[in-house]
GULUMLUM-108739 format. One line per 3 residues: for each residue x, y, z negated of C-alpha. Coordinates in Angstrom, 1 decimal. Layout:
N
X:Y:Z ~ ...
This chain:
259
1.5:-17.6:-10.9 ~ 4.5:-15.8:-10.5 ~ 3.4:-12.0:-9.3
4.6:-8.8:-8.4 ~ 7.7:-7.2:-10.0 ~ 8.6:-6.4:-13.5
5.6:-5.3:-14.6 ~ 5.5:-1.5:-16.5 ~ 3.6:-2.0:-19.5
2.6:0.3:-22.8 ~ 0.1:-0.8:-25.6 ~ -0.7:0.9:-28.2
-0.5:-0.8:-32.0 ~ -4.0:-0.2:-32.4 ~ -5.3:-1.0:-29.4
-6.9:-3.7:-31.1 ~ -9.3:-1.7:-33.1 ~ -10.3:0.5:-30.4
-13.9:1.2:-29.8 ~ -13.4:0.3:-25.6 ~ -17.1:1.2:-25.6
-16.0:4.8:-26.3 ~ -13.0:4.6:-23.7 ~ -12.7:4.6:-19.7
-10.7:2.2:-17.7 ~ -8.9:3.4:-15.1 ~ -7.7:1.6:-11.5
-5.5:3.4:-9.4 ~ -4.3:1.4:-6.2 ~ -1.7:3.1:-4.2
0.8:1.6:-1.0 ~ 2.5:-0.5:-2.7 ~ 1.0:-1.7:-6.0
-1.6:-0.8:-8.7 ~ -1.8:0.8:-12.1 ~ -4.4:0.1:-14.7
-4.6:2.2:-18.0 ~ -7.2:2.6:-21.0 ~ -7.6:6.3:-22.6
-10.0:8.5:-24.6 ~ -9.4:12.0:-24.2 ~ -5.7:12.5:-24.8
-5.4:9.3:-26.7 ~ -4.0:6.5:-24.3 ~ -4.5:2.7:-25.8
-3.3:0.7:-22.9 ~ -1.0:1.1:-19.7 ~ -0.1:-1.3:-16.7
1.7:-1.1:-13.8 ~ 3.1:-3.5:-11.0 ~ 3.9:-3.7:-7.5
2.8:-6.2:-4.9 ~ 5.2:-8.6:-3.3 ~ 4.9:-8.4:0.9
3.0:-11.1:0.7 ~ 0.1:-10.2:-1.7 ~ -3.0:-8.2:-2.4
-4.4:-6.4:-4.5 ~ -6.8:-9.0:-6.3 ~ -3.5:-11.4:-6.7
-2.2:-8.6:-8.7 ~ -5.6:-8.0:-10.5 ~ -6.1:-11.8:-10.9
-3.1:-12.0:-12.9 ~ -3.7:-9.0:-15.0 ~ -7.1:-10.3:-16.0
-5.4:-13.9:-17.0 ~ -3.2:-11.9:-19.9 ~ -5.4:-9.2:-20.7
-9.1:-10.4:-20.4 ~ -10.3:-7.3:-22.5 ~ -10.2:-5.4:-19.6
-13.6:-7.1:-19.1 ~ -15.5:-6.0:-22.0 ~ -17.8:-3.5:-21.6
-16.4:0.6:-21.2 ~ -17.8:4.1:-21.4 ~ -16.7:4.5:-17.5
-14.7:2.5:-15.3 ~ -13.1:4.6:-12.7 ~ -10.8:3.8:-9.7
-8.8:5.7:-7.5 ~ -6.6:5.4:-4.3 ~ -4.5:6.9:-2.1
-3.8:3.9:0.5 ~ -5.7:3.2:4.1 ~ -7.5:6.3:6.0
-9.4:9.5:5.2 ~ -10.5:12.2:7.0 ~ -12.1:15.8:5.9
-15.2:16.7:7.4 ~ -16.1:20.7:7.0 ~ -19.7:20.5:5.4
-21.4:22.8:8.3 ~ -20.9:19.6:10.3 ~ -21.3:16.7:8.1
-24.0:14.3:9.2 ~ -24.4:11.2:6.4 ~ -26.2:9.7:9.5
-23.7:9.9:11.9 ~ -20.7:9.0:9.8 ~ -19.6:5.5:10.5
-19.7:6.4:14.6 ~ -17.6:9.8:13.7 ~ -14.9:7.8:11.6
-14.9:5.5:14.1 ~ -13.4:8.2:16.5 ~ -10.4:9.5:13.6
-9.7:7.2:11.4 ~ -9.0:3.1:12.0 ~ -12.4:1.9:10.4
-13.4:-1.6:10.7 ~ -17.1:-2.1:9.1 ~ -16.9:-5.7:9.1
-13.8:-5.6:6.7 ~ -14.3:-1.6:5.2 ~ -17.5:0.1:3.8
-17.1:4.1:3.9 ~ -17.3:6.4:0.8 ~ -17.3:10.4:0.6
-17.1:12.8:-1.9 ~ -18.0:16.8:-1.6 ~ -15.2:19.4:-2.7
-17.3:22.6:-3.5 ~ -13.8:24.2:-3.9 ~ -13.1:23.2:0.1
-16.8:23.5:1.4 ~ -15.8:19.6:3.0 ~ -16.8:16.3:2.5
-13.5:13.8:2.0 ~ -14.6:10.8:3.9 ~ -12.7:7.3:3.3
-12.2:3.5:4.0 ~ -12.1:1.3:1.1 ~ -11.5:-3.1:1.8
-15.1:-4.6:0.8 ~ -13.6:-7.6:-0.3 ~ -11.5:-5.3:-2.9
-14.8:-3.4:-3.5 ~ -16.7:-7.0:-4.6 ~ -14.2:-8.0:-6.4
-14.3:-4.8:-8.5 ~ -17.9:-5.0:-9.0 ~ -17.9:-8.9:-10.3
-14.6:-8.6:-12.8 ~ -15.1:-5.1:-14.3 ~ -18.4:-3.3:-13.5
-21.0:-2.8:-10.8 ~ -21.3:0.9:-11.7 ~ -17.6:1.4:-11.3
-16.7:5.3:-9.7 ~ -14.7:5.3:-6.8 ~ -12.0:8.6:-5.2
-9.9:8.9:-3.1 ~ -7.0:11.3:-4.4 ~ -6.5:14.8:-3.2
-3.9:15.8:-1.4 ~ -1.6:18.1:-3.5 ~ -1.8:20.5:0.1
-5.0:21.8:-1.1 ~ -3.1:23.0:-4.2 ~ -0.1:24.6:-2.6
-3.0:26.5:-0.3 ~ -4.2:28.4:-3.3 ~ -0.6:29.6:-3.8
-0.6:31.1:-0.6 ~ -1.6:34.6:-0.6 ~ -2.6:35.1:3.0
-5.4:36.5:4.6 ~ -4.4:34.4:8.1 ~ -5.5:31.3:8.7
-3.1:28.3:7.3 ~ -2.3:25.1:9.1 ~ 0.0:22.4:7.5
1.1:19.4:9.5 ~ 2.3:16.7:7.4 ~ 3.9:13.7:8.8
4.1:9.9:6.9 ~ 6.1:8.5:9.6 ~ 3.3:6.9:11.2
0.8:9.8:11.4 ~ 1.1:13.1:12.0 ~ -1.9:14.9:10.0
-3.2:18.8:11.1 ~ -5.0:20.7:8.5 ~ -6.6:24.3:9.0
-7.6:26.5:6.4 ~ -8.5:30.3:5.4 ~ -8.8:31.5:2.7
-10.3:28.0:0.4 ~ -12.4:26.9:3.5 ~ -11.6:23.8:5.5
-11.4:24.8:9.1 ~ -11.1:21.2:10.3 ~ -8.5:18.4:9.6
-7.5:15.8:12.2 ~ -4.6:12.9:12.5 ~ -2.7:12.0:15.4
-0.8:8.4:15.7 ~ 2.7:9.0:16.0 ~ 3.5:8.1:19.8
5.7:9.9:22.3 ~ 7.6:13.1:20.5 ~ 6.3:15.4:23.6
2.9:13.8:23.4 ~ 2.1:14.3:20.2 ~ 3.8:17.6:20.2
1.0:19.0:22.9 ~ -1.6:17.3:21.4 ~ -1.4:19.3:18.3
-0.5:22.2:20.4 ~ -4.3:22.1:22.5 ~ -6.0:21.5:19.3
-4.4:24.5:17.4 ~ -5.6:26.4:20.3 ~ -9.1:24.8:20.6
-9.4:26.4:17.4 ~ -7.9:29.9:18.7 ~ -5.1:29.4:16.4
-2.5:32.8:16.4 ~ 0.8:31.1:16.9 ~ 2.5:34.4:16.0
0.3:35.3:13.1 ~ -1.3:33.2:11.1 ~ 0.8:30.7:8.5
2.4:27.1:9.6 ~ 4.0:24.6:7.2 ~ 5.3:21.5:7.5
5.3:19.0:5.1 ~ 7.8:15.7:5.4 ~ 10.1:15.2:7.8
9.6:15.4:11.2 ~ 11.1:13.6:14.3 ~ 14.3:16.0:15.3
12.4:16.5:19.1 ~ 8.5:16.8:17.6 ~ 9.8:19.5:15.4
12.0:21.5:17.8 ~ 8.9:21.7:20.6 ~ 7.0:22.6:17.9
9.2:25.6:16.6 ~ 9.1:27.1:20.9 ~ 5.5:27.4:20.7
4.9:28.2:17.0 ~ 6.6:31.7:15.8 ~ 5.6:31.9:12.1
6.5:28.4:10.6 ~ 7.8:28.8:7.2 ~ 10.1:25.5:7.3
13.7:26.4:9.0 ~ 14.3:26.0:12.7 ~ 16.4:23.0:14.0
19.0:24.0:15.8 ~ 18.7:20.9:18.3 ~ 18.3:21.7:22.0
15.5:19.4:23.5 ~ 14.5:18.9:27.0 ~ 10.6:20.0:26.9
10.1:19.9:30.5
C-alpha cells in the first residue's frame, strides 16, 4: 500500500541490540501527519516521520509503519503519545468539575462522545486543568498494536512560555488566531484567568464578542498587556486596536467602517 509522502526516517546501527525494554516509544500526531521515535535518555535508536495524503488517517499511516517495522510492538519501558490536532480547552482549577466535564466541553469545544472520549491533565505551574478530544477509534487502535497502558498529552502551547518572559504585574491576554479560530487567553502573573475560543465568523462579530468577554472579566483596556499571536483578518484586527490601547503588536493603518 502506497502511503503518505517520502517518509523521514533515522536508525541507528545498533538499533538492533537495543534493550527496547529499557527505552520509551514515542507517537506524536499533529495536523497533517505523525512521527514515531525510540530513545533512552539522550540516546535516540529509531526516528520516523510521514505525512498523510487528503485522503487518509492516521491508522493507514500507522498500519503501514507496523508492516516494515513490527518491533515497534515488542514490549517498552513507556509508550507515550502526544498531539496537538482537534480541540482543547483550559479549565482554571477553582472551577473544574471531573463530573461535569463532558456537558462543559460540550459548550467550547466541538466534542462528539460517540466518535471522541475526553482526557485532561493538571498544570500545577498554571493552577488549570488542559481538557481535550482524542478520536476513540485512534485511541483503540493504540491500545491493541502498541500497549493498553500507553500515556496520552496534549502539547502545550508555547504562549504559556512567552508569559513567563513577560515581566508585568497587569493582567495578560493573548489572542491567537489559526484561521479558523480565534483563541482568548487571560493570565496574571502564572495563573490562568480563563481561556475561551471563538469560531471565526463575521470580522465585527467576532471582534465584540471578544470585546464583552474581556470586559466580563473587567479587563483594563488601557493597562493591562495584549498580544496577538498569528495573523489576523485586516478588519478583526483594526476594531480590535479602537478599543484595545496597550496591544504590543503594531497598529494597522487600515480604516474600517465599525458602525
Amino acid at each position: 500500500m502506497e502511503t503518505g509522502n517520502q517518509a523521514l526516517i533515522y536508525e541507528h546501527h545498533l538499533l538492533k541490540q537495543a534493550k527496547l525494554e529499557n527505552c520509551i516509544l514515542s507517537i506524536r500526531f499533529f495536523s497533517d501527519g505523525l512521527s514515531v521515535s525510540i530513545h533512552q535518555d539522550k540516546q535516540w535508536w529509531f526516528f520516523w516521520e510521514n505525512k498523510m495524503k487528503p485522503e487518509e488517517v492516521y491508522e493507514d499511516l500507522l498500519t503501514h509503519l507496523l508492516s516494515h517495522y513490527s518491533f515497534l510492538q515488542l514490549p517498552f519501558k513507556q509508550v507515550k503519545v502526544s498531539t496537538n490536532t482537534g480541540f482543547n480547552t483550559w479549565i482554571p482549577s477553582q472551577i473544574f468539575q471531573v463530573d461535569h466535564l463532558s456537558s462543559l466541553c460540550k459548550e467550547v469545544i466541538p466534542f462528539e462522545p460517540k466518535h471522541q472520549e475526553l482526557h485532561q491533565d493538571f498544570h500545577h505551574q498554571w493552577d488549570a486543568y488542559q481538557v481535550f478530544s482524542f478520536p476513540k477509534s485512534l485511541s483503540q487502535f493504540l491500545s491493541v498494536n502498541f500497549s493498553k497502558d500507553f500515556s496520552l498529552n496534549f502539547e502545550c502551547f508555547e504562549l504559556f512560555e512567552e508569559s513567563k518572559k513577560i515581566l508585568s504585574i497587569q493582567k495578560k491576554v493573548f489572542f491567537v488566531y489559526d484561521g479558523d479560530f480565534l483563541h482568548l487567553w487571560a493570565l496574571q502573573g502564572n495563573k490562568l484567568l480563563f481561556q475561551h475560543t471563538l469560531e471565526y465568523q463575521n470580522p465585527k462579530e467576532l471582534a465584540f464578542r471578544s470585546i464583552l468577554l474581556l470586559e466580563e472579566f473587567e479587563l483594563d483596556f488601557y493597562n493591562d498587556y495584549f498580544q496577538i499571536f498569528g495573523n489576523l483578518p485586516d478588519e478583526l484586527d483594526y476594531i480590535l486596536h479602537q478599543y484595545i490601547h496597550t496591544f504590543v503588536n503594531k497598529k494597522r493603518e487600515d480604516v474600517f467602517d465599525i458602525s
